[in-house]
Every structure is written in structure tokens, then in C-alpha cells.
VONU-169460 format. One record per residue (C-alpha): x, y, z; residue number from 1. Coordinates in steps of 0.05 Angstrom, whole numbers, always signed. Example, Ala and Ser with C-alpha at 12.3 -4.5 7.8 and 13.67 -1.06 7.14 Angstrom:
REM VONU-169460
REC     px     py     pz   i
REC   +246    -90   +156   1
REC   +273    -21   +143   2
END
This chain:
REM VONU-169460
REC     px     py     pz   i
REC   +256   +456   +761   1
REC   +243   +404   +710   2
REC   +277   +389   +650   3
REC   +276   +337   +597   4
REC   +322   +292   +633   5
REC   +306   +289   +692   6
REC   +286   +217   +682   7
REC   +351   +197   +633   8
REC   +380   +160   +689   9
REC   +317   +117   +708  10
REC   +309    +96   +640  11
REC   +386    +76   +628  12
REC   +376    +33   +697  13
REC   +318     +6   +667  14
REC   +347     -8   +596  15
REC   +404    -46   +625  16
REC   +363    -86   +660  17
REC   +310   -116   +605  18
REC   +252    -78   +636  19
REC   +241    -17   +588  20
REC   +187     -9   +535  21
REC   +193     -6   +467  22
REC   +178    +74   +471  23
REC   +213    +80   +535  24
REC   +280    +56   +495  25
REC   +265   +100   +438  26
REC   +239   +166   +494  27
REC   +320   +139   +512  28
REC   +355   +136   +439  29
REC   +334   +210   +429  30
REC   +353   +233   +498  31
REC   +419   +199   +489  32
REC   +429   +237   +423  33
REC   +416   +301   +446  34
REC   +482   +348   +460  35
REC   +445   +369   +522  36
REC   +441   +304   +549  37
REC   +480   +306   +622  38
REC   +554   +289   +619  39
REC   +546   +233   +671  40
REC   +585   +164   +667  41
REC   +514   +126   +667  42
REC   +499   +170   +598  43
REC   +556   +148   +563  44
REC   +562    +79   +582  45
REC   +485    +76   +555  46
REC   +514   +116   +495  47
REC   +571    +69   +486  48
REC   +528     +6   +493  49
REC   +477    +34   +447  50
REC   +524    +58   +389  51
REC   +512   +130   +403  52
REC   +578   +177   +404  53
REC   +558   +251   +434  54
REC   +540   +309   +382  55
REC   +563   +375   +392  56
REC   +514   +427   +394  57
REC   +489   +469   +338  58
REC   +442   +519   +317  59
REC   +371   +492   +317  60
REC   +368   +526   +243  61
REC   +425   +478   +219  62
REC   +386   +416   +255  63
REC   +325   +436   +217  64
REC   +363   +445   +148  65
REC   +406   +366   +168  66
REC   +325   +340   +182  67
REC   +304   +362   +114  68
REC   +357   +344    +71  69
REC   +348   +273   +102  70
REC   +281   +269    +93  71
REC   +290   +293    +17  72
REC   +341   +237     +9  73
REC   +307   +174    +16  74
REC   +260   +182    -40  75
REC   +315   +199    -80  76
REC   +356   +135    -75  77
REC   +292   +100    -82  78
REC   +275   +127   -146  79
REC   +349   +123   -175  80
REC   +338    +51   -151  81
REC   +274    +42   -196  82
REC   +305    +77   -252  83
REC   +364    +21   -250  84
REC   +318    -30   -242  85
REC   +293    -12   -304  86
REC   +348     +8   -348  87
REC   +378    -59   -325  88
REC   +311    -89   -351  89
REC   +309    -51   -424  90
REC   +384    -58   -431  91
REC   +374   -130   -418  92
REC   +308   -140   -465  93
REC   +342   -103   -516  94
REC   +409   -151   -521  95
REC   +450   -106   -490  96
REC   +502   -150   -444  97
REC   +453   -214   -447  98
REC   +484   -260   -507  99
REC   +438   -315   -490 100
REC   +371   -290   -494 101
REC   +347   -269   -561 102
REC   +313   -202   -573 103
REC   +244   -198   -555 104
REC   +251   -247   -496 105
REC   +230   -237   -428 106
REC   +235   -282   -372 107
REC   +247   -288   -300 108
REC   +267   -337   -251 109
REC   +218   -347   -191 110
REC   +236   -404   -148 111
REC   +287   -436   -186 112
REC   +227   -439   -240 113
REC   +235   -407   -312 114
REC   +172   -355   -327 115
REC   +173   -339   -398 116
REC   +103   -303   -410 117
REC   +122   -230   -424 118
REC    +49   -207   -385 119
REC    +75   -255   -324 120
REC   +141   -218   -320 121
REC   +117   -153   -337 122
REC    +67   -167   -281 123
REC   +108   -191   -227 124
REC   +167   -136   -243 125
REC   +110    -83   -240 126
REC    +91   -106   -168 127
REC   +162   -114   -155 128
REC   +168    -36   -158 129
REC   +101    -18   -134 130
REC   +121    -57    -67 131
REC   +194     -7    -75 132
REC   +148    +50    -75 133
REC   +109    +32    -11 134
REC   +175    +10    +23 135
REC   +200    +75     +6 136
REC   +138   +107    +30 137
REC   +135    +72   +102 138
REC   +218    +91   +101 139
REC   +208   +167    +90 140
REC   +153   +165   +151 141
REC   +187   +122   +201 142
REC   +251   +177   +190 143
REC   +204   +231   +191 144
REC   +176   +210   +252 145
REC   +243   +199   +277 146
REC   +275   +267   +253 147
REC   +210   +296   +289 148
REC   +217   +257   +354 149
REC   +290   +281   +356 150
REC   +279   +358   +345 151
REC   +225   +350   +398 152
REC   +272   +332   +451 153
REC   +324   +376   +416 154
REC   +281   +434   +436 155
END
């Protein structure tokens, strides 16, 4: 019979010694997650090395609900993060906590060099949080795929 791990042990001997792929160490990472993985002294020195303590089992229904709440949290921080960003910015253009600058001033410091056009701020803050967005984007699919890859082997 063959089961998902049946090749845990050739991948640990080949992680310790510099000669897995990139997908064999993450095929690895997920097996070594796993509460199924075999309780063998090779497993958890791999564990140990790789920062992975072992998870008890649980229903696959409480895995699922753990998977979706994770993916519904990065977004979230990321958009609290924007929303600071610009409070921070309106508190500041307003006077709020800035005694130096005047109101109606905006500037930015790129470089070590002062930008004082308004549209060149504006500009380069509004790229500033468009590249956030994407960030936040490739974040929420490289967890997804993650979250996926582990239920996979969960199963």
C-alpha cells in the first residue's frame, strides 16, 4: 500500500544534504506539517531543523474554517494599513501633530531630496499604495496556494 509518505524519509536525506528542489523542500514543509506525518526520529530532527513543532490532529472541517479565516486576514491588515497611511497623510496635511509645515503643504522626502509639488507627492504616494495593493494581492495567492497545498496533503 501506498501512502503519502512513503517518500518523507528520502526527501529529509536529501534535504540535509543540499540536493533537494525547490518543490521537493516545499512537497517536504507540508509533509512535515501534517499530524499524520510518521513519528520517526529522522521526521523530527527535519521538523526541528526546519522550525516545524508537530500539530495535533483535527477535524478536516476546523482545518478548512483555520484556511479561510487566514486567507480573509491578509487583505484585512492590508487595507487597515492603507487606511493609516492615509489618515497619517490628512492628519499631517491638515496640521494635526506637524508644527512645521504650514497648512496646505505637501511634501516628501525621496532620496534625501525635498519634493514639494503637491501632483509629485500625490503621485508618488498614489503608486506607493497601488504597489500595497498588488503586494497584498501576490500575498493572499502565495498563502492560498499554500493553505491549498497543505489541505492537499492533509487529505
Amino acid at each position: 500500500m501506498i501512502t503519502k509518505f512513503d517518500d518523507i524519509h528520502v526527501l529529509i536525506e536529501r534535504y540535509f544534504a543540499g540536493e533537494t528542489s525547490l518543490d521537493e523542500e516545499r512537497r517536504l514543509r507540508f509533509m512535515l506539517v501534517s499530524p499524520d506525518a510518521p513519528a520517526t526520529d529522522d521526521v523530527a530532527e527535519a521538523r526541528a531543523v526546519m522550525g516545524y513543532a508537530s500539530v495535533m490532529s483535527r477535524p478536516a472541517t476546523a482545518r478548512a474554517s483555520v484556511a479561510v479565516r487566514l486567507r480573509s486576514f491578509v487583505p484585512k491588515i492590508v487595507a487597515a494599513a492603507s487606511v493609516a497611511v492615509v489618515l497619517t497623510f490628512v492628519w499631517g496635511s491638515i496640521g494635526g501633530g506637524m508644527k512645521d509645515v504650514s497648512n496646505g503643504e505637501c511634501m516628501a522626502y525621496v532620496g534625501g531630496v525635498r519634493v514639494s509639488d503637491a501632483d509629485d507627492v500625490m503621485a508618488m504616494m498614489g503608486a506607493d499604495l497601488r504597489s500595497i495593493g498588488e503586494a497584498s494581492a501576490d500575498v493572499d495567492n502565495g498563502i492560498t496556494e499554500e493553505l491549498n497545498a497543505i489541505s492537499d496533503i492533509l487529505k
